[in-house]
KOLGU-4560 file (N, C-alpha, C; in nm, 3 decimals, padded with zeros to 5 digits):
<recs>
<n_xx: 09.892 n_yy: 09.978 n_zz: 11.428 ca_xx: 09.960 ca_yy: 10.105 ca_zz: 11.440 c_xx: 10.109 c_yy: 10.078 c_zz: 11.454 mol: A seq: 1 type: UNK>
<n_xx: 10.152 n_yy: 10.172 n_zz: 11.388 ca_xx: 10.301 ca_yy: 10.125 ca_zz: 11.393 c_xx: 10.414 c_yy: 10.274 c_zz: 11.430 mol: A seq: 2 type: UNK>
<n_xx: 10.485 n_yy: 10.266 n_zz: 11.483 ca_xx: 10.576 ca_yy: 10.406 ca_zz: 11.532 c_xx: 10.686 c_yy: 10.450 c_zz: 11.400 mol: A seq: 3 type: UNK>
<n_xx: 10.676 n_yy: 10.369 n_zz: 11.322 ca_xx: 10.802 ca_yy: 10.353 ca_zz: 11.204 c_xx: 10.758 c_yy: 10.488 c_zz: 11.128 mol: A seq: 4 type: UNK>
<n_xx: 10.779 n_yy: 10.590 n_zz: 11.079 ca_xx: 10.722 ca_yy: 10.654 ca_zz: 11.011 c_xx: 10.836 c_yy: 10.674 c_zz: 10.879 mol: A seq: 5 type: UNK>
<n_xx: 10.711 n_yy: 10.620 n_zz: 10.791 ca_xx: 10.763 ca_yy: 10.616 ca_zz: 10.644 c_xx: 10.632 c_yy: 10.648 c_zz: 10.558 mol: A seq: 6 type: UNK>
<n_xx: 10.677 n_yy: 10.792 n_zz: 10.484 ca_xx: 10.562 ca_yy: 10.839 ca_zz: 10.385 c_xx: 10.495 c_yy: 10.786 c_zz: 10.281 mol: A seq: 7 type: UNK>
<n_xx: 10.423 n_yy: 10.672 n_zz: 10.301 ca_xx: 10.344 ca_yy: 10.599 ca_zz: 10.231 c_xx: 10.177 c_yy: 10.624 c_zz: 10.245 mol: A seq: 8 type: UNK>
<n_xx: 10.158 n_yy: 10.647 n_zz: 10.108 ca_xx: 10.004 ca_yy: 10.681 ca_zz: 10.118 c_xx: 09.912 c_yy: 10.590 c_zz: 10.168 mol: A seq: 9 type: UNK>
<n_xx: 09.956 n_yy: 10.498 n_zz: 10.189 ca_xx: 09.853 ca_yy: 10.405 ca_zz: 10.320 c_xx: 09.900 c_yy: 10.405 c_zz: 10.434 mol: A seq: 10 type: UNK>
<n_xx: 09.990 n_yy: 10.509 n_zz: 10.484 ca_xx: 10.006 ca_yy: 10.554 ca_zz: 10.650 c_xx: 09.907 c_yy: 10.691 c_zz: 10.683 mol: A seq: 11 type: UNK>
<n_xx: 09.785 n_yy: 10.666 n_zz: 10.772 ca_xx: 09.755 ca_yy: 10.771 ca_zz: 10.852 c_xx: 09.808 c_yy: 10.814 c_zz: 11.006 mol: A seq: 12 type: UNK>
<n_xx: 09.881 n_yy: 10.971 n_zz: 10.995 ca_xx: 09.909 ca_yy: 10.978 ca_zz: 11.097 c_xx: 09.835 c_yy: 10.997 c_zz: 11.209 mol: A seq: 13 type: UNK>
<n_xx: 09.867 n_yy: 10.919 n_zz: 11.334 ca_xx: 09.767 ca_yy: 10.954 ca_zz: 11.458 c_xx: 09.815 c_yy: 10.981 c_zz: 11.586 mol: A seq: 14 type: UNK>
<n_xx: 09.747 n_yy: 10.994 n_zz: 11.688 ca_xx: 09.847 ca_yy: 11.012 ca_zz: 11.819 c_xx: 09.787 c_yy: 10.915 c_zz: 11.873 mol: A seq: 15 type: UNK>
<n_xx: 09.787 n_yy: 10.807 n_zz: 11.983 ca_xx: 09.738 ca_yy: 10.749 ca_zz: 12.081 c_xx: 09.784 c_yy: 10.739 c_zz: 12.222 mol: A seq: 16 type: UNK>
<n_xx: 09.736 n_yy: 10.761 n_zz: 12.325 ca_xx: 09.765 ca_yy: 10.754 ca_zz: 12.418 c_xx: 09.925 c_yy: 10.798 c_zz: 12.460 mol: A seq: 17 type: UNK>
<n_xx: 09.913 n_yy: 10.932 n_zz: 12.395 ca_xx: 10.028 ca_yy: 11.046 ca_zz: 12.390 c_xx: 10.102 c_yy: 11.030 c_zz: 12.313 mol: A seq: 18 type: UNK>
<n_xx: 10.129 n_yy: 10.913 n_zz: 12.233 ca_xx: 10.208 ca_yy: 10.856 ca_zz: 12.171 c_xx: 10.173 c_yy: 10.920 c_zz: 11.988 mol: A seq: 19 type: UNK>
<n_xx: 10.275 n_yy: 10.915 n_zz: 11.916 ca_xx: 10.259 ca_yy: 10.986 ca_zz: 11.758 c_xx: 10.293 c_yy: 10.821 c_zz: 11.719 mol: A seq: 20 type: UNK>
<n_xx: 10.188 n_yy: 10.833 n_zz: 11.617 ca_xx: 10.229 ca_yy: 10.686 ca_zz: 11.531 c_xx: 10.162 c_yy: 10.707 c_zz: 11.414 mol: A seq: 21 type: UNK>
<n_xx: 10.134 n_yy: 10.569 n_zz: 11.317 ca_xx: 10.039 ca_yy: 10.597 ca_zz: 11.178 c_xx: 09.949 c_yy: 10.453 c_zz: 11.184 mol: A seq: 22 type: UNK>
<n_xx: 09.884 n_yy: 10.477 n_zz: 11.134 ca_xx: 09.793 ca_yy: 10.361 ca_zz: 11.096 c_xx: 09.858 c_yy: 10.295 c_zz: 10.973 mol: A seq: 23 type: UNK>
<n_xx: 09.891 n_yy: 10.149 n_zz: 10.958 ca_xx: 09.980 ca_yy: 10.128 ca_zz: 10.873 c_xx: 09.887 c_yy: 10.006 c_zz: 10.767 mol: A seq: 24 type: UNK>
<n_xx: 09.814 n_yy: 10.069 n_zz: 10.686 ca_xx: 09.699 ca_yy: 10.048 ca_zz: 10.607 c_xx: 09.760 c_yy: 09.901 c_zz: 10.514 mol: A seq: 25 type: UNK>
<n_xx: 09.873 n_yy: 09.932 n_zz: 10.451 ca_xx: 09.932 ca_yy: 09.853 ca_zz: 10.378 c_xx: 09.971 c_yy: 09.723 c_zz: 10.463 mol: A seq: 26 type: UNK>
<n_xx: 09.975 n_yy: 09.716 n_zz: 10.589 ca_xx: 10.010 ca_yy: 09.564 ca_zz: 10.696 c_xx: 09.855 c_yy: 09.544 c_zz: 10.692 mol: A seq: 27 type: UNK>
<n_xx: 09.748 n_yy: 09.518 n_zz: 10.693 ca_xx: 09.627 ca_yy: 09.516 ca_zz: 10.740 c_xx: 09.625 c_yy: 09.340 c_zz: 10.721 mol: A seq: 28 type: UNK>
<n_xx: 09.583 n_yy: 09.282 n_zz: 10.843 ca_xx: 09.625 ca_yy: 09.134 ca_zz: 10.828 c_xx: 09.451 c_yy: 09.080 c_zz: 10.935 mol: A seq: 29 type: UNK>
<n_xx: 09.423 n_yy: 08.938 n_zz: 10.890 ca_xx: 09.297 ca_yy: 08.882 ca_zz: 10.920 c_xx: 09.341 c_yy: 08.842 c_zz: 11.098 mol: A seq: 30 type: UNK>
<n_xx: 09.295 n_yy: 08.882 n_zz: 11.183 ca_xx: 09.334 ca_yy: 08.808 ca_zz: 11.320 c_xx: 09.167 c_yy: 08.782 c_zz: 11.386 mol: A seq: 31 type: UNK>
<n_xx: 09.181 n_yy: 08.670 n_zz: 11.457 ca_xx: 09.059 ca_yy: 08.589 ca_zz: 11.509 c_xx: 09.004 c_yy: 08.685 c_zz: 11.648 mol: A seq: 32 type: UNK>
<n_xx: 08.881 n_yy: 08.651 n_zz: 11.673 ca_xx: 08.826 ca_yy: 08.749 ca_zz: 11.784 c_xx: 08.914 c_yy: 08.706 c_zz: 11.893 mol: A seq: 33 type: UNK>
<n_xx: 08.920 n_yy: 08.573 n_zz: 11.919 ca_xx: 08.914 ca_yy: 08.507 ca_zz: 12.045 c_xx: 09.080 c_yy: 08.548 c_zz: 12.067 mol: A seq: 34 type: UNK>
<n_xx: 09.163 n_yy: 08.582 n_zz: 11.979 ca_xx: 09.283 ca_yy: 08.635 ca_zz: 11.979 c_xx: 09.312 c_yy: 08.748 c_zz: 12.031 mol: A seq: 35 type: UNK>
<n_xx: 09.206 n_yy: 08.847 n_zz: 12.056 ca_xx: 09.206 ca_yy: 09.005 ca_zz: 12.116 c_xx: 09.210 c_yy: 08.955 c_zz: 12.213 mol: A seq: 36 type: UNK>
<n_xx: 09.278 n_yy: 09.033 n_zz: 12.334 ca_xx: 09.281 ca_yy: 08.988 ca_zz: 12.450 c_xx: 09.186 c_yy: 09.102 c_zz: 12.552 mol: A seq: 37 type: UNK>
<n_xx: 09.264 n_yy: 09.234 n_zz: 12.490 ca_xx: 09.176 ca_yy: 09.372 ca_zz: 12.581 c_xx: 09.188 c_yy: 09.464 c_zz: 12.491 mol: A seq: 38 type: UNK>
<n_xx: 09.057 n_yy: 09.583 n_zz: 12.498 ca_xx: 09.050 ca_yy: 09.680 ca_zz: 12.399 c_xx: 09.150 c_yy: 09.800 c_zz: 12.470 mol: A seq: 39 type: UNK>
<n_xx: 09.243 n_yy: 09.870 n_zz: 12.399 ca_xx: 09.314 ca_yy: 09.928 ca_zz: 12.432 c_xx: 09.260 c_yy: 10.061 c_zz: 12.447 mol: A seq: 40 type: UNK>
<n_xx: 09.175 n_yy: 10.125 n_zz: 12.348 ca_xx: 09.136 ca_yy: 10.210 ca_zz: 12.353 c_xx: 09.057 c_yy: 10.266 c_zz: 12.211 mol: A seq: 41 type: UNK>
<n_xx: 09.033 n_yy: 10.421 n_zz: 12.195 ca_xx: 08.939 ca_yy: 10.440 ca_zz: 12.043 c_xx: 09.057 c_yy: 10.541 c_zz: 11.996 mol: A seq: 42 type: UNK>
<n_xx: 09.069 n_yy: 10.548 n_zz: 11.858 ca_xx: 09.097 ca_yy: 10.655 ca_zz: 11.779 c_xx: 09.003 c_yy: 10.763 c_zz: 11.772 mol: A seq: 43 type: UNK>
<n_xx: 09.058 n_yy: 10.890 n_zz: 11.736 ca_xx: 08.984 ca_yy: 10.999 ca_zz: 11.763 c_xx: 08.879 c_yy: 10.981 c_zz: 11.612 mol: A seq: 44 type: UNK>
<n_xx: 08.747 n_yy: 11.054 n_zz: 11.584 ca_xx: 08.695 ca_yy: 11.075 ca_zz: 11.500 c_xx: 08.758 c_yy: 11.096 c_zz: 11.346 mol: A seq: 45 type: UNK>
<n_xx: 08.872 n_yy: 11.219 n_zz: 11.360 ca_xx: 08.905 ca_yy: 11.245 ca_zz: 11.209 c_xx: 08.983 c_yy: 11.131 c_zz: 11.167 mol: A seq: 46 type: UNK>
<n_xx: 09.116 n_yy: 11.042 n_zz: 11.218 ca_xx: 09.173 ca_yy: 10.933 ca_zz: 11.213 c_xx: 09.051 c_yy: 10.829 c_zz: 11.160 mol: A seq: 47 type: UNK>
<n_xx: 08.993 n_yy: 10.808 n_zz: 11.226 ca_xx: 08.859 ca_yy: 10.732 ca_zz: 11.181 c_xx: 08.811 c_yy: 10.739 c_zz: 11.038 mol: A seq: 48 type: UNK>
<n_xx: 08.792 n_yy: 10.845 n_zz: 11.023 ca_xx: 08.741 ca_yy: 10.892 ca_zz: 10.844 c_xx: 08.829 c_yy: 10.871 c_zz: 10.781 mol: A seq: 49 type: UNK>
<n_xx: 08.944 n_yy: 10.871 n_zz: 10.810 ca_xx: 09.047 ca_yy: 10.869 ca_zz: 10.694 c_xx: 09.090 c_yy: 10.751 c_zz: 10.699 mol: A seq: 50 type: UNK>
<n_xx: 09.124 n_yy: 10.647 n_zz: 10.787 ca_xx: 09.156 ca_yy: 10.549 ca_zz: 10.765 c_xx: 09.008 c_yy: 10.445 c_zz: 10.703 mol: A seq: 51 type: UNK>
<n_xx: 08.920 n_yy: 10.518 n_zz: 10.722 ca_xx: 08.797 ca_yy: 10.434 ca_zz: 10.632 c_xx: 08.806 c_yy: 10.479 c_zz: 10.487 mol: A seq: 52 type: UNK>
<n_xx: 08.813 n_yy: 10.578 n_zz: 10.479 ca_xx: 08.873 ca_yy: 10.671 ca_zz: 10.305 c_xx: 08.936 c_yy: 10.608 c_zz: 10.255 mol: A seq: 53 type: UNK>
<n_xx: 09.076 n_yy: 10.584 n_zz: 10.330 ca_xx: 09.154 ca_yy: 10.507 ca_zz: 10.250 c_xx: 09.161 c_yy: 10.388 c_zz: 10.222 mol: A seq: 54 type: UNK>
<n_xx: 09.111 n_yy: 10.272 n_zz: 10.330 ca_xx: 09.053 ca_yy: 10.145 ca_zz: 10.316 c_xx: 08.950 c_yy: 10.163 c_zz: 10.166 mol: A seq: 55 type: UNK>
<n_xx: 08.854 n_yy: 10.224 n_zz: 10.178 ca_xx: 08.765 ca_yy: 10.244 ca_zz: 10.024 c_xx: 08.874 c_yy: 10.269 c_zz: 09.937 mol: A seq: 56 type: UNK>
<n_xx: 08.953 n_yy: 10.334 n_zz: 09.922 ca_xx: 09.031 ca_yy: 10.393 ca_zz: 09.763 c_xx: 09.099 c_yy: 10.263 c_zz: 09.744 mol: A seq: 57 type: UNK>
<n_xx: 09.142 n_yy: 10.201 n_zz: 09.849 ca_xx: 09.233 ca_yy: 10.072 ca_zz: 09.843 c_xx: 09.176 c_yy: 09.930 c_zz: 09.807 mol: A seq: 58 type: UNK>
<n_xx: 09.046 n_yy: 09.931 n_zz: 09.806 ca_xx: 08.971 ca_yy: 09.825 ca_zz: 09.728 c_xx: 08.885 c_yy: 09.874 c_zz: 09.675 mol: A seq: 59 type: UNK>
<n_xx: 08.906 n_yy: 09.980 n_zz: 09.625 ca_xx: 08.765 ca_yy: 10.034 ca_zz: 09.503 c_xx: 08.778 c_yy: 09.965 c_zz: 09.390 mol: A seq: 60 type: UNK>
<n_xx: 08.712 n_yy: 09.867 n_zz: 09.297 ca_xx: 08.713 ca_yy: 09.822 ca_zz: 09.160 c_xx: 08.807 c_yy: 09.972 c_zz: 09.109 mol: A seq: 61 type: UNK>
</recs>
């Protein structure tokens, strides 16, 4: 999640923990489990669908 907001169709906008940000689809990078340290928290349901939507359109053959 990133606070930068720039209208790119692989940014979904979201709020978290009061905060306005986007899901920044186009950074999406491989990081190891043992690297998470603590779960911060969940995205709401509709954020959820759409950032799975767009993950599919973004590697659809």
């Amino acid at each position: 999640m990133t606070t930068k907001e720039h209208p790119f169709p692989t940014r979904i906008e979201c709020r978290f923990q009061g905060k306005r940000g986007w899901v920044a689809l186009d950074q999406i990078r491989t990081v190891d489990k043992a690297r998470l340290v603590k779960k911060l928290g969940i995205i709401d349901e509709q954020t959820g669908k759409a950032v799975l939507q767009n993950i599919a359109e973004i590697f659809a053959p």
